[in-house]
C-alpha positions in Angstrom: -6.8 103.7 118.4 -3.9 102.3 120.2 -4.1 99.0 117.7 -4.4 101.3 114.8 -1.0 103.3 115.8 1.2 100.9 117.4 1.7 99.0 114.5 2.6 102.5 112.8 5.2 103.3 115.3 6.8 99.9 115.3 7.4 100.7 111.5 8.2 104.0 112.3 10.9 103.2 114.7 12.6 100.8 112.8 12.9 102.7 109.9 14.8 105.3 111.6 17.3 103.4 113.1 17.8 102.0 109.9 18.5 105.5 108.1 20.4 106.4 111.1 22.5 102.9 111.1 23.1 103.9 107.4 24.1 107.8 108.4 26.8 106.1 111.0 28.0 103.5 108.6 28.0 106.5 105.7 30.1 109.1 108.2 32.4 106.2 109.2 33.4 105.6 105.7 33.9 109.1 104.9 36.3 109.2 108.0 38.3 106.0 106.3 38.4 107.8 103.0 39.7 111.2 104.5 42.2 109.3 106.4 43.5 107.2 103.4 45.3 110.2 102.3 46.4 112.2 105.3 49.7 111.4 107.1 51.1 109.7 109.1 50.7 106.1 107.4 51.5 103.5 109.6 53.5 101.0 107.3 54.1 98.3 110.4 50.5 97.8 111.1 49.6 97.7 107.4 52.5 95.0 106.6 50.9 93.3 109.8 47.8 93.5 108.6 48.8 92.3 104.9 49.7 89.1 106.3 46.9 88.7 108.2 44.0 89.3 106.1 46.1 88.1 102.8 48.6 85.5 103.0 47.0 83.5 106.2 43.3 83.7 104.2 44.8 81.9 101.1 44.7 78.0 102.4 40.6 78.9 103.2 40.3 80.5 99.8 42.2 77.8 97.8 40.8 75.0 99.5 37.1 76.5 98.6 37.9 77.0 95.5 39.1 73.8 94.6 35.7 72.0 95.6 33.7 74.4 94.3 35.5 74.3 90.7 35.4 70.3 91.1 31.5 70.4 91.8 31.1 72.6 89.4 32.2 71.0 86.6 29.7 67.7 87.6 27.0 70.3 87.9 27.6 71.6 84.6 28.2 68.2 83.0 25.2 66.3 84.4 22.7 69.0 83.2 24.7 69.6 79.9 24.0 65.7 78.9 20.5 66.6 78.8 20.9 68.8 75.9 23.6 67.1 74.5 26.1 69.9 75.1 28.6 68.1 77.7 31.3 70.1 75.8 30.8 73.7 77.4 31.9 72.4 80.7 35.4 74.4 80.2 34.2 77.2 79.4 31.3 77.9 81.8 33.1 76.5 85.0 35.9 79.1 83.8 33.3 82.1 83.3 31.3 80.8 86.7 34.5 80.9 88.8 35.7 84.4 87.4 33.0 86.4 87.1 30.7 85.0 90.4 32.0 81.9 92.5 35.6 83.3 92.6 35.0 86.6 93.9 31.6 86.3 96.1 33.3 82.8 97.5 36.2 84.2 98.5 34.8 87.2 99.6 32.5 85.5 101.4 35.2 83.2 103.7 37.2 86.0 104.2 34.2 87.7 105.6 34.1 85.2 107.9 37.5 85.0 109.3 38.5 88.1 109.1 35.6 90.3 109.7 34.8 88.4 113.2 39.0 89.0 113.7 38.8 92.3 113.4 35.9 93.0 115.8 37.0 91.1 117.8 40.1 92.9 118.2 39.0 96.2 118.0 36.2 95.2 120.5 37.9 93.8 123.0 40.3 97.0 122.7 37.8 99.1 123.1 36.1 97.4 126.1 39.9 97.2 128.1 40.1 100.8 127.2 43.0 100.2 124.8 41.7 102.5 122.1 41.3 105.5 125.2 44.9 104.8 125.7 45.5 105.7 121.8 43.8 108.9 122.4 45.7 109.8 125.4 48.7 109.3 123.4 47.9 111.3 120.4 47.1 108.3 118.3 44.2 108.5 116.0 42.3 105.0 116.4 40.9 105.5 113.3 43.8 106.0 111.3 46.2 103.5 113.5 43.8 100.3 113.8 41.1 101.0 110.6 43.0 102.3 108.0 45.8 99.5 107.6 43.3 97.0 107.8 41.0 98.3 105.3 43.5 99.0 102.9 45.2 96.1 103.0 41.6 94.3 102.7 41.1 95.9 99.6 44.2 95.2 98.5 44.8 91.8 99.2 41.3 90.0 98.3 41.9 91.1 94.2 45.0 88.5 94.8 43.4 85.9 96.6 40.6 85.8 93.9 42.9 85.1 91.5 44.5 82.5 93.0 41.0 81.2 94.0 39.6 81.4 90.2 42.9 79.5 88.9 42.8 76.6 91.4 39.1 76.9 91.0 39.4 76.3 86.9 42.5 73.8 87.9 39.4 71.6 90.2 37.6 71.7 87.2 40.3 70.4 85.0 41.4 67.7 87.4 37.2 66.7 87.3 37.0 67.0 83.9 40.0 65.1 82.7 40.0 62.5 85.5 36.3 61.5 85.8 34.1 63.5 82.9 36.8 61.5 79.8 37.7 65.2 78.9 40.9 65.3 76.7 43.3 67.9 78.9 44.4 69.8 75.8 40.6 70.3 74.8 39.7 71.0 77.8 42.3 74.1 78.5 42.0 74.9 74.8 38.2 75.7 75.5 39.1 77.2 78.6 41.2 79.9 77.2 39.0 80.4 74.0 36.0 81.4 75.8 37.6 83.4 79.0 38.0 87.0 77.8 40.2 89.8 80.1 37.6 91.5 81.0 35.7 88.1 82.8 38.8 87.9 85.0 39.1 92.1 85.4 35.5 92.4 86.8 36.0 89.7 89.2 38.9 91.6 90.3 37.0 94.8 90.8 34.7 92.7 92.7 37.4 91.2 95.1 38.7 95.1 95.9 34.8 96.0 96.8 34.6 93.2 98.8 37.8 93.5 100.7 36.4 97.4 101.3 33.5 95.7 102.8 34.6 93.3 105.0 37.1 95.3 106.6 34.7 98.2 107.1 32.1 96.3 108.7 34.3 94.6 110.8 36.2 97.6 111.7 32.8 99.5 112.4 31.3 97.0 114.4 34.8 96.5 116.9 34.5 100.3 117.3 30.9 100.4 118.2 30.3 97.4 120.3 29.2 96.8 123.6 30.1 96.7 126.9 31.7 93.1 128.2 32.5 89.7 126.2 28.7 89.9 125.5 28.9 93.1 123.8 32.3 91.8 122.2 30.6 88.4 120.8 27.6 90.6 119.4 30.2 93.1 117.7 31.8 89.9 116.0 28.5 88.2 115.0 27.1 91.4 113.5 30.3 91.6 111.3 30.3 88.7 109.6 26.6 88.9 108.9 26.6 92.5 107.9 29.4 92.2 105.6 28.2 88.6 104.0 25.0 90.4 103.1 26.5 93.8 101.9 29.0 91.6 99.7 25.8 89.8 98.0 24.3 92.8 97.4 27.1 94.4 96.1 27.6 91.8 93.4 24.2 91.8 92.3 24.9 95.7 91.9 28.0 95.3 90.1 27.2 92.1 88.1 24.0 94.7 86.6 26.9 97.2 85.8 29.3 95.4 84.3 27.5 93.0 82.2 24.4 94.9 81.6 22.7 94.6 77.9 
């Protein structure tokens, strides 16, 4: 008998602390969203924390961007000579960085660095009693050390996916007209032709979601880690996974939405 339910209660157990892992993560957004729009805003820590997650992420971003719009366009070309049809290499490595590789790239390597920055901030304020302190002082730590982060997350990663799909496109061109014998007016002609507003506005709805995401999981873990660096070094690792796989989800969510048939 003991075989027959052990098994049961293993599956049992886990799937509670799932749903109750999702009730947490579900309440702590709530909290983020109440707090968006209640005073006081702290304008120092967001400007802080604009320059942190935005303007220090864009080497990362562009530099990714670049090779990936580069190896893109040899991707494209190499299986386009198949089928004879070498010539939508403009237009697909523009639609490919816009609508998927700009966004979830980006997102992705800003998961990364900032995500395991912010728990390990909060963390290690947590475990040195720092966020007590806040409380002590009549600070909210949710509104002084989440709020300016996530906001300016979700502000900030629209504008580094631009910049990522432009110098994405641009690693494409230099590709295409350096290596590939593309003519550079054909090539941006094509570009242009086939790259409609809405491509570039979904993959800027995209980069806000994801910005949402990676500061929220890496707020939420910093808040709820563990005791000691262990506990610190857990936080961070969680983070970055948690949020990598939240923003792949998410954009098989919203790629169904926006471009369903």
């Amino acid at each position: 008998m003991i075989l027959i339910t052990a098994p049961l209660a293993a599956i049992g157990s886990t799937t509670l602390s799932a749903l109750a892992l999702i009730g947490r993560m579900g309440i702590f957004v709530g909290q983020i969203l109440s707090h968006l729009v209640r005073p006081p805003f702290y304008v120092r820590e967001f400007g802080q924390a604009l320059v942190q997650i935005g303007w220090l992420s864009l080497p990362v971003v562009g530099l990714t961007a670049l090779f990936t719009g580069g190896a893109l366009a040899l991707q494209i070309y190499a299986g386009g000579s198949r089928f004879n049809a070498e010539a939508v290499v403009p237009s697909i490595v523009a639609i490919g960085m816009v609508r998927e590789l700009g966004p979830v790239l980006g997102g992705l390597m800003v998961a990364g660095r900032v995500a395991a920055a912010i728990a390990a901030e909060i963390g290690t304020m947590k475990v040195t009693e720092q966020i007590d302190a806040l409380t002590t002082l009549s600070t909210n730590p949710m509104k002084y050390l989440t709020v300016p982060r996530v906001l300016a997350a979700t502000l900030s990663l629209p504008i580094l996916v631009l910049v990522g799909d432009v110098i994405g496109i641009y690693g494409g061109f230099l590709v295409g007209t350096s290596r590939l014998g593309f003519n550079p007016v054909t090539y941006m002609e094509n570009t242009v032709d086939f790259l409609e507003v809405w491509d570039v506005t979904s993959g800027l709805v995209k980069g806000a979601v994801f910005g949402f995401i990676v500061a929220t999981m890496g707020c939420y873990h910093g808040m709820n880690s563990g005791k000691g660096a262990q506990g610190v070094g857990r936080a961070t690792t969680n983070a970055v996974v948690s949020a990598s796989i939240l923003i792949l989800a998410a954009n098989y969510l919203l790629t169904g939405v926006f471009f369903s048939t």
